[in-house]
C-alpha positions as CSV (number, residue, x, y, z in Angstrom):
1,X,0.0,0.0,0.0
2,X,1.1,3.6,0.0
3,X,0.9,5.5,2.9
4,X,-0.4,8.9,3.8
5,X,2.8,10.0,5.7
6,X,6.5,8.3,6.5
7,X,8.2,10.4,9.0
8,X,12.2,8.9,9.6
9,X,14.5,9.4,12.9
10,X,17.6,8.5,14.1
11,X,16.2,9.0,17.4
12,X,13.0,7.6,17.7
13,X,11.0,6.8,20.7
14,X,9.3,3.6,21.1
15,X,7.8,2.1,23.9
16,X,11.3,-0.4,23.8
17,X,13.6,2.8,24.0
18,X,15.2,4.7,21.5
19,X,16.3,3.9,18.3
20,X,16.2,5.0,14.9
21,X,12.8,3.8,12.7
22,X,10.3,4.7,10.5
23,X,6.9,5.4,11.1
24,X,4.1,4.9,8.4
25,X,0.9,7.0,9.0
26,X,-2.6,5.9,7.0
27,X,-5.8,7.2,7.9
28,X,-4.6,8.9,10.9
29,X,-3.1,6.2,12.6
30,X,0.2,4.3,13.0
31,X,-0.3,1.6,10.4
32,X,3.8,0.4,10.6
33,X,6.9,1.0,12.1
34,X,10.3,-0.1,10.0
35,X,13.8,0.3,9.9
36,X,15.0,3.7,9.4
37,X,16.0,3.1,5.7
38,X,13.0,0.9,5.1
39,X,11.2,0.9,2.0
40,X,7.5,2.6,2.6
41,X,6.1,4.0,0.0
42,X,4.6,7.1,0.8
43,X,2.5,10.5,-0.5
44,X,4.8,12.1,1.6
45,X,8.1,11.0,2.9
46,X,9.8,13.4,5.7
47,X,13.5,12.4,6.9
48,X,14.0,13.9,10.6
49,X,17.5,12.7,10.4
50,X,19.0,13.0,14.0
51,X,16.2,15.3,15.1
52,X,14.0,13.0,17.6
53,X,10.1,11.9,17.3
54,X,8.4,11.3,19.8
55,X,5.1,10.8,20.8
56,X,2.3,13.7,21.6
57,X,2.7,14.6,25.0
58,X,-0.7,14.0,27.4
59,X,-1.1,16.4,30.2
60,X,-4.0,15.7,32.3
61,X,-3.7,18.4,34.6
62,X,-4.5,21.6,32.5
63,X,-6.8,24.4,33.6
64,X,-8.6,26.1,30.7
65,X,-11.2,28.2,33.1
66,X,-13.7,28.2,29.7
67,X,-16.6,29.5,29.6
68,X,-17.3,31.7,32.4
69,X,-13.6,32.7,33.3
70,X,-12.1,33.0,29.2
71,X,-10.6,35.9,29.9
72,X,-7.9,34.4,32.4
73,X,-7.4,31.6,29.4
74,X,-9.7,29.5,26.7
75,X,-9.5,26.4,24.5
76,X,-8.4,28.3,21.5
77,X,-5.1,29.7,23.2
78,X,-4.7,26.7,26.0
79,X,-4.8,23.9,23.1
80,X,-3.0,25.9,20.7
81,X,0.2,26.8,23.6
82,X,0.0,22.7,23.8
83,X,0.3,22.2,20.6
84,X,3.5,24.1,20.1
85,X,4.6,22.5,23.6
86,X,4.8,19.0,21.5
87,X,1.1,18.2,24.1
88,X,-1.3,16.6,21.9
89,X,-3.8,15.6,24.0
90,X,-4.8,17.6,27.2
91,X,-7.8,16.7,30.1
92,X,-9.2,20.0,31.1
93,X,-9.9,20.4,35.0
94,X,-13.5,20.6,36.1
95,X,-12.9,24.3,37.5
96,X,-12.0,27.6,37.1
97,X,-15.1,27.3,34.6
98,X,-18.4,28.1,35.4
99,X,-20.2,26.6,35.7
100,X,-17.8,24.3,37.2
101,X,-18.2,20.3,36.1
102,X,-19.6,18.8,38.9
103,X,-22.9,17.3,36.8
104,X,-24.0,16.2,33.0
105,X,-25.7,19.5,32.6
106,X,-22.6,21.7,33.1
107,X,-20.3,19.2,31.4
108,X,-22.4,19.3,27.9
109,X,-22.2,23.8,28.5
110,X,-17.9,23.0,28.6
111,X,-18.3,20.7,25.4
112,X,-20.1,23.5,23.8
113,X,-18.0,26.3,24.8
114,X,-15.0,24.1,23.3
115,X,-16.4,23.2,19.7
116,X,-14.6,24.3,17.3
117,X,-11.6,25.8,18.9
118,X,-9.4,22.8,19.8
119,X,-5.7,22.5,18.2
120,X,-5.5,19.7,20.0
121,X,-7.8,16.6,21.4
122,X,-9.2,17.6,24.6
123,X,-11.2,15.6,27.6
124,X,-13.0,16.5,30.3
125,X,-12.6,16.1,34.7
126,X,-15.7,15.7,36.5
127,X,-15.4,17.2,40.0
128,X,-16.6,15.6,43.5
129,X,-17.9,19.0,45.7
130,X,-20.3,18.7,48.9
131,X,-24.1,17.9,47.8
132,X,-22.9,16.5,44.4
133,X,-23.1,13.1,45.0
134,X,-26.0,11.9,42.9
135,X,-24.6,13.8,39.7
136,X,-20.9,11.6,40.2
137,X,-22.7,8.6,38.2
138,X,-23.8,10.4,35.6
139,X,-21.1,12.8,34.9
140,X,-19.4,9.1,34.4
141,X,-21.8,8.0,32.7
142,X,-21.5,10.7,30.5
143,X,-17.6,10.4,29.4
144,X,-15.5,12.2,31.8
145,X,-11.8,10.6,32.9
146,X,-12.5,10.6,36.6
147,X,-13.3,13.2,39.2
148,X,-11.2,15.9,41.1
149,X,-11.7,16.9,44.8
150,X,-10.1,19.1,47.1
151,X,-9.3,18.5,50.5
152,X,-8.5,22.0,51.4
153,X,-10.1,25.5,49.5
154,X,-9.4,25.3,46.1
155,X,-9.1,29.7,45.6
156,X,-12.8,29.5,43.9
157,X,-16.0,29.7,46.0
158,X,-17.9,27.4,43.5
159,X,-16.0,24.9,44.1
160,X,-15.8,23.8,47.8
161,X,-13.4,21.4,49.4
162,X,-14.8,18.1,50.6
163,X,-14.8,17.5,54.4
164,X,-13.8,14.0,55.3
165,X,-17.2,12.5,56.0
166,X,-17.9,14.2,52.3
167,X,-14.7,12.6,51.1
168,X,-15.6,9.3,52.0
169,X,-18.9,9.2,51.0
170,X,-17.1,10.3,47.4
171,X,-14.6,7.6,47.3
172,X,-17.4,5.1,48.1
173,X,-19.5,6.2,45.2
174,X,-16.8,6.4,42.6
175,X,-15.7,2.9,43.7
176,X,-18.8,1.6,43.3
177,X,-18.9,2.2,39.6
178,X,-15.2,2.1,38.9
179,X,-14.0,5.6,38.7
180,X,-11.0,7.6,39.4
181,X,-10.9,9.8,41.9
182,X,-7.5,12.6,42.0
183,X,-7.2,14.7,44.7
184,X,-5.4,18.1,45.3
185,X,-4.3,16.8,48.6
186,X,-3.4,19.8,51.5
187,X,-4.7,19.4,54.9
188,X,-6.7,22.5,55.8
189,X,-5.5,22.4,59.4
190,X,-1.8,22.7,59.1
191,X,-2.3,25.5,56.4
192,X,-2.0,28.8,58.2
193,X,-2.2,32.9,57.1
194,X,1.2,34.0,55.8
195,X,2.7,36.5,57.9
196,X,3.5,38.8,55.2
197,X,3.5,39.1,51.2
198,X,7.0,37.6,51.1
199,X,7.6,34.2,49.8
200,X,9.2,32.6,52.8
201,X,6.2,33.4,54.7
202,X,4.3,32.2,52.2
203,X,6.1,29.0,51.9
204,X,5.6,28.9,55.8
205,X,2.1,28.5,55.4
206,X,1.8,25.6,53.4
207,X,4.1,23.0,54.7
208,X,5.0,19.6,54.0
209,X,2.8,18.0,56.9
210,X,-0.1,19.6,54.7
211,X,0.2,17.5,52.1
212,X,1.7,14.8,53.5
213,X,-1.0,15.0,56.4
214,X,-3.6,15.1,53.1
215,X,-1.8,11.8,51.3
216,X,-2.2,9.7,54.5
217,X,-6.1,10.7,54.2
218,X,-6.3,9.4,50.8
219,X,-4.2,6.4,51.3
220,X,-6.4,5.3,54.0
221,X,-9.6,6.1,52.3
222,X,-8.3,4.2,49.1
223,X,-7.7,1.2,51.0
224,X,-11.2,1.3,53.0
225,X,-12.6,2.2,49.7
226,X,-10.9,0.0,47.0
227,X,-11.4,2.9,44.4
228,X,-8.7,4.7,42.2
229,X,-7.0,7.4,43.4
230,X,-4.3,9.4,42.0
231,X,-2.3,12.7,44.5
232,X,-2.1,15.3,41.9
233,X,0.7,17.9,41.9
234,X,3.1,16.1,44.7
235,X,5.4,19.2,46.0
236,X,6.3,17.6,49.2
237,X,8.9,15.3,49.1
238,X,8.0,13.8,52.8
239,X,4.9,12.0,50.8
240,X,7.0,9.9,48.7
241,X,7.7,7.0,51.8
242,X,3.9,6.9,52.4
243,X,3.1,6.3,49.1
244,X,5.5,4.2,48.5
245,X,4.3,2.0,51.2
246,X,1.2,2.0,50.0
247,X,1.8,1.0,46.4
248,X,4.0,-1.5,47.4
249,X,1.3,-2.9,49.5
250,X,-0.9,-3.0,46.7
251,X,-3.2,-0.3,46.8
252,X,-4.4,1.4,43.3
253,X,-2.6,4.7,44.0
254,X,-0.3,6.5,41.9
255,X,1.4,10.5,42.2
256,X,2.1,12.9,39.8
257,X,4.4,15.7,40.3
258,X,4.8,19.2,38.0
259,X,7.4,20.8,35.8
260,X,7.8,23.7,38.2
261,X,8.7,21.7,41.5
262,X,11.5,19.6,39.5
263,X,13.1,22.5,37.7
264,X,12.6,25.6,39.9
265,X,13.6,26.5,44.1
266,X,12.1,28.5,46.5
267,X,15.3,30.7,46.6
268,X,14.6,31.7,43.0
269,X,10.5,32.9,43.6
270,X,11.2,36.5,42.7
271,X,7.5,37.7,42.3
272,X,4.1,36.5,42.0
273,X,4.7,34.2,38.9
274,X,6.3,31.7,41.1
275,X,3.3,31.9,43.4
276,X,1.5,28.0,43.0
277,X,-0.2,25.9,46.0
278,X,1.2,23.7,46.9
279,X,4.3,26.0,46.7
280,X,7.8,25.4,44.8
281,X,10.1,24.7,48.0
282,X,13.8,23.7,48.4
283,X,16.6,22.1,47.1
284,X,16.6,19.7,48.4
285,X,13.4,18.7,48.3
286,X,13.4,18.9,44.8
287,X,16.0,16.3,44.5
288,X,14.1,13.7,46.3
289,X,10.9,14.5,43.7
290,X,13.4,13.5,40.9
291,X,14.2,9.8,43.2
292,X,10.6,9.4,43.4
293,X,10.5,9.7,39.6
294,X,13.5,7.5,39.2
295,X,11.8,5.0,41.7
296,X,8.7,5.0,40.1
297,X,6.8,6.4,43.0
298,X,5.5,9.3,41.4
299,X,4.8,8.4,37.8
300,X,3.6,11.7,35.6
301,X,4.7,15.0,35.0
302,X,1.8,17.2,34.0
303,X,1.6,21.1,33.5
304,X,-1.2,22.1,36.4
305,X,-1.3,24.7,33.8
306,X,-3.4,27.5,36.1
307,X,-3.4,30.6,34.7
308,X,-5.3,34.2,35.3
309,X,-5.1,37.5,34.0
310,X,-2.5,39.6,34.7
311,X,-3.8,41.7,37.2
312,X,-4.2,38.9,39.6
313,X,-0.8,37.9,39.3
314,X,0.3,41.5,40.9
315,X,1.3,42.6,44.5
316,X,2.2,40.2,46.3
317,X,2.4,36.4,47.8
318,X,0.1,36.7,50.4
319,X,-2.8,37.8,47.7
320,X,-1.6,37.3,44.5
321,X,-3.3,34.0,42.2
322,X,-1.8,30.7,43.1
323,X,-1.1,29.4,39.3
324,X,1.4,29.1,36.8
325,X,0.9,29.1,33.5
326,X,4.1,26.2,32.3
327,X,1.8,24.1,29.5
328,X,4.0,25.6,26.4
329,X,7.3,25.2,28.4
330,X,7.1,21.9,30.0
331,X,9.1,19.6,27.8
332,X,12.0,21.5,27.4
333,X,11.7,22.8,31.2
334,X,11.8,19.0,32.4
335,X,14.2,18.1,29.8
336,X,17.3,20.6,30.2
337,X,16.7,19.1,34.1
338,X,16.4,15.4,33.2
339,X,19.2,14.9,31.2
340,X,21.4,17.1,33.6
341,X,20.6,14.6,35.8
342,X,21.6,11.4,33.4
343,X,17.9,10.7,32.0
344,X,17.0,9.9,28.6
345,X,14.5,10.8,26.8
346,X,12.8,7.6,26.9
347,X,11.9,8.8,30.4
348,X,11.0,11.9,29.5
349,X,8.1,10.4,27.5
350,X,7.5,7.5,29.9
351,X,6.5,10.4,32.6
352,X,4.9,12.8,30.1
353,X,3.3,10.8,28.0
354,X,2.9,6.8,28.2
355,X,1.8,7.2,32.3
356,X,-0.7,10.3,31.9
357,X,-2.2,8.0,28.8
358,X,-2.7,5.0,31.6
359,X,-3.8,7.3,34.3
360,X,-6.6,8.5,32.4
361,X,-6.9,5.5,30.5
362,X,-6.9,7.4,27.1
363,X,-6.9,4.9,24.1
364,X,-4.1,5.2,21.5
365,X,-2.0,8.0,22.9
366,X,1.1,8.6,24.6
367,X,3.3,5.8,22.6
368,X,4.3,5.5,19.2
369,X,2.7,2.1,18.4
370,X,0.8,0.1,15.3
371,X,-2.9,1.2,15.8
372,X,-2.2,4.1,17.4
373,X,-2.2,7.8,16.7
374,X,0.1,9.5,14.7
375,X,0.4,12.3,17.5
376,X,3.7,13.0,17.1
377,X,6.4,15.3,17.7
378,X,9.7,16.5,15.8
379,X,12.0,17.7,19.0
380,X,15.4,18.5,18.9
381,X,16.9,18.1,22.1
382,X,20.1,19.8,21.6
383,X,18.6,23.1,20.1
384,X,18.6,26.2,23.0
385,X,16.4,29.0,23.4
386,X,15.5,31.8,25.8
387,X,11.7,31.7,26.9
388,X,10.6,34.8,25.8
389,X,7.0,35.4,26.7
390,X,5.7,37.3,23.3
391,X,6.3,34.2,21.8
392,X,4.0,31.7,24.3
393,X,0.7,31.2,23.0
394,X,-1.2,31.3,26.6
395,X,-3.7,34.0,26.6
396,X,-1.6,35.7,28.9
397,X,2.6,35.4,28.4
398,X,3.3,35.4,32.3
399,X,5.5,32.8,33.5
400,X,8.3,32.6,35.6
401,X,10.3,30.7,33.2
402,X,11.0,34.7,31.5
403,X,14.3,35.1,30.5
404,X,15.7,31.4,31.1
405,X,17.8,29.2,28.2
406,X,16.3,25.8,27.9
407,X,17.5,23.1,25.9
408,X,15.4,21.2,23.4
409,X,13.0,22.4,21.2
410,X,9.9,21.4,19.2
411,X,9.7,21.5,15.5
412,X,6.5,20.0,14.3
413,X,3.6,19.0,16.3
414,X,1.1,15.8,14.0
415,X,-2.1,15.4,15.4
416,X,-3.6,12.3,13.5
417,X,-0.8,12.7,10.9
418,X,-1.9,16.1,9.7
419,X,0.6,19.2,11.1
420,X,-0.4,21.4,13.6
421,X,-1.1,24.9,11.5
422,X,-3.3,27.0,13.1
423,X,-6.3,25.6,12.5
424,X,-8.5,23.5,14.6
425,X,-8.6,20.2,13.9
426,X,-8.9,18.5,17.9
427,X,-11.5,16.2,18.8
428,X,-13.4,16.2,22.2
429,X,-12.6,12.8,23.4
430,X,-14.7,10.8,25.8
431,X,-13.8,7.8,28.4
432,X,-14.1,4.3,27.0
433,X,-15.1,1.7,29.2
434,X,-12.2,-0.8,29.6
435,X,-12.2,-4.5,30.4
């Protein structure tokens, strides 16, 4: 046969490692994978040479905050910054929107707010909020990945933490119809006021016994419960023996952990744009987040791409929005600090793409396989730049990655074989019921 699209690289990676290959697109979908000099006939025939190809990134923590909140950021802009991030499929969190997802109703307003915008395939959080308990069913029902709560105030008042009789009752409903349950995990009670608007008070206010505290919660409720549960944005390194425990006594609970607590120190929060909950913290912390990676402990690296208008990111870090907007940056962020630290980027795309794909149980993504989508990504991961925020696609270019040379950049983003050009071509994707 001839196929649609061969793309060739010396530094291919599969789900076996890297070598070099090439991959035959048809229809929108892997339909072979040869030897790098392999006869394929093709309508097009595209020789990366020692640029690498990888697979579209899936991040399945990214805030888009549309409709009701499209100012601080929108599908259009959010899918079209992942795009030229090499992220070809993101889940959109059930708030800042409103109306938040927390039932079928407010889902199908999101789907509708999203048509026609997407540069990218897009899928959709439900959210588990006090008195929502009869829609949790039905939101699943209705295609979303799994459901998000908070244990402590999420920064919105329209979506409300769950208490821990409320956070029970949730676990035992999503167990009972085999759903997923993540959870932005700070204990309320050992979060305190900061002192002032500086960033060690700040930091001060939202220890490591808040989240570790927070983990403990879930681990025991995932072990009463039986249900699925995932920690989402791990900053404190003192949750990694807990969870490590737990996994390795069998329970179904995995960790994911974010660009900016692997790449970036407190020591370095000059102003507002570091300004994230839980917070970016020390050293030496950060070292043991890159163990648990190593280890396998904590298993994805996702944006928590949070952003807000500008105005909110003023004064200081006592008032200032807790987000940062990274979904652009992430690859070559976590890359310049990966392979400083003797990864490859096999890993790279085992954390970014492969496990984000099984945690959300999204079909034929994250791997370059036979059968699978041809999102892929041309990345050369020797090429430098300096972020320079006129050229991020966010709605708003605020980031605390300003002025900083990373290394590796992406070339081409495929979607489905086809180039990422400006035009939408995403699909909304919907959960598929798995044996």
């Amino acid at each position: 046969m001839t196929y649609d699209l061969v793309i060739r690289s010396r530094r291919a990676v599969l789900p076996d490692g890297e070598r070099p290959a090439a991959v035959a697109v048809a229809d929108g979908r892997i339909a072979e994978i040869g030897a790098y000099s392999a006869e394929l006939p093709a309508a097009s025939d595209l020789d990366l040479g020692s640029t690498a190809l990888l697979p579209g990134l899936v991040d399945t923590h990214v805030h888009i905050n549309e409709p009701g909140r499209t100012e601080w950021e929108g599908f259009a802009t959010a899918t079209a910054a992942a795009a030229a991030g090499g992220v070809t499929t993101l889940i959109d969190m059930p708030l800042n929107s409103l109306p938040p997802t927390v039932s079928a109703g407010a889902l199908a307003v999101k789907r509708a707010a999203a048509s026609g915008k997407l540069h990218v395939d897009v899928g959709f959080w439900g959210g588990a909020v006090p008195g929502n308990l009869p829609s949790l069913r039905p939101l699943h029902d209705a295609g979303v990945f799994g459901f998000k709560c908070f244990a402590s105030d999420s920064g919105v008042p329209e979506f409300p933490p769950l208490d821990a009789d409320q956070m029970r009752a949730a676990f035992h409903e999503i167990a009972a119809f085999g759903g997923l349950v993540i959870v932005h995990a700070e204990d309320p009670s050992a979060l305190t006021t900061p002192a002032d608007g500086g960033y060690a008070a700040f930091l001060a206010s939202r220890p490591p016994s808040a989240e570790r505290r927070a983990v403990e919660q879930v681990i025991r409720l995932a072990e009463e419960t039986g249900v699925r549960a995932h920690i989402l944005h791990l900053s404190a390194a003192d949750c990694l023996d807990p969870l490590a425990k737990a996994q390795s006594d069998g329970l179904p609970i995995t960790a994911e952990t974010c660009p900016h607590y692997l790449t970036l120190t407190a020591a370095e929060a000059s102003g507002p744009a570091y300004k994230c909950c839980p917070p970016i913290r020390d050293p030496l912390n950060r070292d043991a987040l890159w163990e648990g990676l190593a280890s396998g402990v904590i298993s994805c690296v996702v944006s928590d791409h949070s952003p807000s208008t500008p105005d909110l990111k003023q004064g200081d870090f006592a008032t200032a929005w807790g987000g940062i907007s990274s979904l652009q940056l992430g690859l070559p962020a976590v890359w310049t600090a990966a392979r400083a630290r003797g990864h490859d980027l096999s890993a790279v795309v085992r954390w970014m793409a492969e496990a984000p794909a099984a945690l959300a149980a999204v079909p034929g993504k994250g791997r370059i396989t036979v059968g699978g989508d041809a999102d892929l990504v041309a990345f050369d991961p020797d090429l430098p730049f300096t972020v320079d925020p006129a050229r991020l696609r966010h709605r708003h270019p605020v980031t605390p990655y300003e002025g900083r040379t990373l290394t590796g950049t992406v070339r081409t983003t495929w979607l489905r074989g086809t180039p990422v050009n400006g035009t939408p071509s995403g699909r909304m994707l919907t959960r598929k019921e798995t044996p």
